[in-house]
N, C-alpha and C positions, 0 to 999 in steps of 0.2 A: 396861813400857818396852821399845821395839823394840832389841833385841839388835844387836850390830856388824854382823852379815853381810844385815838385814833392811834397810837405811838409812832415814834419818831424812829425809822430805821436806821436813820445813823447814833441813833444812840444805841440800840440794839446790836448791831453791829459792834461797837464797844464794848457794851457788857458781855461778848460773846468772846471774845478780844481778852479783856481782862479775864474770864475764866481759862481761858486757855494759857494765859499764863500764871495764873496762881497754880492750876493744875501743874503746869511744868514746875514752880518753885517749890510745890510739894512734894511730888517725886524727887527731885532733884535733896530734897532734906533727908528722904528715906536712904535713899543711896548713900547719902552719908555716915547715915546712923548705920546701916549694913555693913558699910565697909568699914566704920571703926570695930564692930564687933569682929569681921573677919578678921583686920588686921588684930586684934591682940589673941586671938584662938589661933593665929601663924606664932603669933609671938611664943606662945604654950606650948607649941609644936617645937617650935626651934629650942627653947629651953630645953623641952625634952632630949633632944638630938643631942643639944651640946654635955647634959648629962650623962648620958650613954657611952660619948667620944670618954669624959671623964673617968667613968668607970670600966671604958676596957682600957683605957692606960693604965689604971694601978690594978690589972688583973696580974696575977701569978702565972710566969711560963707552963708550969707545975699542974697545970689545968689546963690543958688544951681542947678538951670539949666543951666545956662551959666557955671558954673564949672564944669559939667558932661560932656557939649559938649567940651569945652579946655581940659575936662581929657582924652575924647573919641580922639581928635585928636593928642593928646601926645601920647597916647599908642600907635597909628597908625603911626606915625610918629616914635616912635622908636626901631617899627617891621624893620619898609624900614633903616631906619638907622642899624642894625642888618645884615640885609640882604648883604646890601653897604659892610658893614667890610667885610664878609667872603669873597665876591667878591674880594674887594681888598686882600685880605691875598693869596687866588690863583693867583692875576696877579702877587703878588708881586714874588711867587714861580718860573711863568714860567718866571720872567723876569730874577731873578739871573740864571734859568737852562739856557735859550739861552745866558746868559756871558760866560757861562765855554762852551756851546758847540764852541761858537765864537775860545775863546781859544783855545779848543781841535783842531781846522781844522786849526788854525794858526800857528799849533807846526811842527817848521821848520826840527826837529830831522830827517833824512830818516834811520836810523836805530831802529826808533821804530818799533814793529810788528806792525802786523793789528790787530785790538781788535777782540778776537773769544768769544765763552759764557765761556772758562777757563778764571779764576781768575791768573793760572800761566800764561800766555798767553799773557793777556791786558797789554796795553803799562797801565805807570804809569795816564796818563791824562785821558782817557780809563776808571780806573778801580777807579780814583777819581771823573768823574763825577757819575759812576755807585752808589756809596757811597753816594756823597755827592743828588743824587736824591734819594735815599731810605731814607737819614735821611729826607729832604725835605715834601718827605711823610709820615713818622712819625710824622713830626709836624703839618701837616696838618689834621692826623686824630685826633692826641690828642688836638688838635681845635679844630675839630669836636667834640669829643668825650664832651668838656670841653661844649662847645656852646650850646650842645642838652642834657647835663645833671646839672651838678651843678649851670649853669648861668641860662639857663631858670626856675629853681628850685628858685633862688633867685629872679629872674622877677617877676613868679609869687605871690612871698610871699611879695613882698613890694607892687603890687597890690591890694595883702589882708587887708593888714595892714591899706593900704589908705580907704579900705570900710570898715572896721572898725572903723575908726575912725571916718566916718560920722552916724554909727546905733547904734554906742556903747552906746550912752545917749537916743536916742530914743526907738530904739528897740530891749533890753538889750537879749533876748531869742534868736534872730537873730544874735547878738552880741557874745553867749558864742557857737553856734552851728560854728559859721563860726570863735573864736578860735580852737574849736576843728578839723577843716579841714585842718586849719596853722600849727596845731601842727604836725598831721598828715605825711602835705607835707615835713617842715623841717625833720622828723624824719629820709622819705623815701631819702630824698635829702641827709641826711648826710650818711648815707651808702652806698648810691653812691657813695659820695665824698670819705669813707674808700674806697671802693671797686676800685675807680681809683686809689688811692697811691699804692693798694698792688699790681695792674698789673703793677705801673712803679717801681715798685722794683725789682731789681736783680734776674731772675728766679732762684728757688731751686732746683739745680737739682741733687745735692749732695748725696741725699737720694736713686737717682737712676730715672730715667723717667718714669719708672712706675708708682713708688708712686706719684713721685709730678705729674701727671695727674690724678690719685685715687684722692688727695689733693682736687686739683685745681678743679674734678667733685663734690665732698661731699659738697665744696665751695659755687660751681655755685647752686649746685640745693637745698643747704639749704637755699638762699638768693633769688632764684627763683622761687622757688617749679615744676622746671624743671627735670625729673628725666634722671641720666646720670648713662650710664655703660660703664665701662672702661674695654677691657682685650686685652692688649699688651702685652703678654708674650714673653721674648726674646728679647723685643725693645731694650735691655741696651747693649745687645750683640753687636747691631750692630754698635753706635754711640759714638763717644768722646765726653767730656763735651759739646764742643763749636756747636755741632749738636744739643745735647741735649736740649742746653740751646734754639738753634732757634725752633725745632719741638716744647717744649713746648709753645712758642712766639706765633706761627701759630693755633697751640690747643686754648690756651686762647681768639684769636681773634674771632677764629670761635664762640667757645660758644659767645661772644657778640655779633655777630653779629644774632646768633641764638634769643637773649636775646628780642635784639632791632628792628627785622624783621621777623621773622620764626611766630611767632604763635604756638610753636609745645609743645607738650607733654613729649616729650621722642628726647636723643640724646647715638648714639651709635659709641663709639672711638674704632677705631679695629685695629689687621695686618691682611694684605691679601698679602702674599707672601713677596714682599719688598714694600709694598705699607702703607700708614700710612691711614685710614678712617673713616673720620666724617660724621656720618649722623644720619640727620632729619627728625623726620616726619610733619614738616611744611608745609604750605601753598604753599611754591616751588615759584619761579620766572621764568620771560625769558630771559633764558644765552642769546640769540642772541641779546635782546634787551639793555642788559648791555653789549655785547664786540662792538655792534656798536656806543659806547659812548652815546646813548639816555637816561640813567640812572648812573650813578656816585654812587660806592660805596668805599668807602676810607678803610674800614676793608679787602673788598676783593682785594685792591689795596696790601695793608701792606703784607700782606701773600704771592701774588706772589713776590711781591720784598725780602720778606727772601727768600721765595724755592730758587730764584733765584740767592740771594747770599748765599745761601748754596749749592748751585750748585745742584739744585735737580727741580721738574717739580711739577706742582699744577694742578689738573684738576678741574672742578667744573662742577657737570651732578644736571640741577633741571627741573622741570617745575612747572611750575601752578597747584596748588592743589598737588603735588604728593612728595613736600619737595625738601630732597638737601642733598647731596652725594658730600665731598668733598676728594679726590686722591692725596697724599704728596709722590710722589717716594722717598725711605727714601735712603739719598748718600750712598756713599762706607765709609767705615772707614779708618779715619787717623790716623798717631802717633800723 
């Protein structure tokens, strides 16, 4: 037995253990105290905002200048208030993930395994923060998704409305032109708004993966005037529903994000051996400059976190000007 003054490496090992997660419990408190400070300087902020709504409603028609500059700093004021939320809706994300990692490095169990990338493998804490940060990110994007489509759709249409209502008696020609723009907007805005229910609906995949990507392309590019060609022959071979259901997940995101970045013309769904590929002929991005965190994309977040929990690998090869080529190794099959 090693003697006092020779130390004992498994204790070492623990006390190295134990600081590394007080350090975590410590940061983990600071994030909190940050975020209650942001969250109520959002709160001051929106005060503000809804003061402002108050005081250009009891303004006098009778003043049109001074309502134009109270209106100009409203709308500017509740851009940054807009801003504030999404801000806070991401701390609020990484605050519960550092709870559960807290938890995870607290779990006293020593017959837990070590978490590997199997799903049979992960200890239960493991394979429930893995979870519970993929839904995390699901909500995250359909926030996003919500924020940059149907809400700013509605922003702008009560914008309109407000200039409406000041040229509607004066300058009735101006008046039915800039109806005709609201109508326009609402129309484009509600088929967005269809088009988000039917991606949070249950994927169909019943029909077989093929079709419902056939589907899901005649969808995108009647609604886009994006032209898409599909030919997976064989895909249905390889996958049980429950793959099915995620490769279609990962298909669908890509087209939107093709929708809402790409710029492209044409998108082409293939197999290349066991590999599953999207690609565009877009405008292309710089991977390095999105995997060193300098650009945030929440679609191409959601994607690697299915591959991931379908136990499968995502590549993504683009550059500038030359589009975007996305790589879904398709898994092995289950019963």
């Amino acid at each position: 037995m090693a003697g006092p003054g020779t130390g004992n490496p498994s204790v070492s090992l623990e006390r190295v253990y134990d600081q590394a997660g007080d350090s975590v419990r410590r940061d983990t408190r600071r994030v909190h105290e940050l975020v209650e400070r942001y969250r109520e300087q959002y709160r001051h902020r929106l005060e503000d905002w809804m003061q402002l709504r108050a005081r250009l409603d009891q303004r006098s028609p009778n003043r049109p200048g001074a309502t134009d500059a109270l209106r100009g700093e409203h709308e500017q004021l509740g851009r940054e208030v807009a801003i504030l939320r999404g801000r806070l809706k991401r701390l609020d994300v990484a605050e519960r993930q550092l709870d559960l990692l807290c938890k995870y490095l607290a779990d006293p169990d020593p017959s837990v395994p070590e978490p590997t990338l199997s799903d049979a493998d992960e200890s239960p804490a493991a394979l429930q923060l893995r979870v519970i940060q993929a839904q995390e990110g699901e909500r995250q994007r359909l926030a996003e998704e919500i924020h940059d489509g149907p809400a700013q759709v509605l922003t702008n249409a009560i914008f309109q409305v407000e200039y409406l209502d000041r040229v509607l008696s004066d300058v009735p020609r101006t008046a039915k032109a800039e109806l005709g723009f609201l109508r326009t907007m609402l129309r484009d805005g509600l088929d967005e708004v269809r088009a988000f229910i039917s991606s949070l609906r249950p994927p169909v995949v019943d029909v077989g993966l093929a079709q419902a990507l056939a589907d899901q392309a005649a969808d995108f590019q009647a609604r886009n005037g994006i032209a898409v060609q599909v030919n997976v022959n064989g895909v249905d071979a390889r996958l049980n529903p429950q793959q099915k259901a995620s490769v279609l997940r990962i298909a669908q995101e890509a087209l939107q994000n093709v929708r809402k970045h790409a710029a492209a013309t044409e998108v082409c769904i293939g197999l290349e051996g066991d590999q599953l590929t999207i690609v565009d002929n877009g405008r292309g991005f710089d991977v390095m400059r999105l995997a060193s965190g300098a650009s945030r994309n929440f679609g191409l977040q959601f994607m690697r976190e299915r591959a991931e929990l379908l136990g499968s690998q995502l590549q993504i090869e683009s550059r500038q000007g030359e589009g975007t080529r996305i790589l879904l190794s398709l898994p092995a099959k289950k019963a």
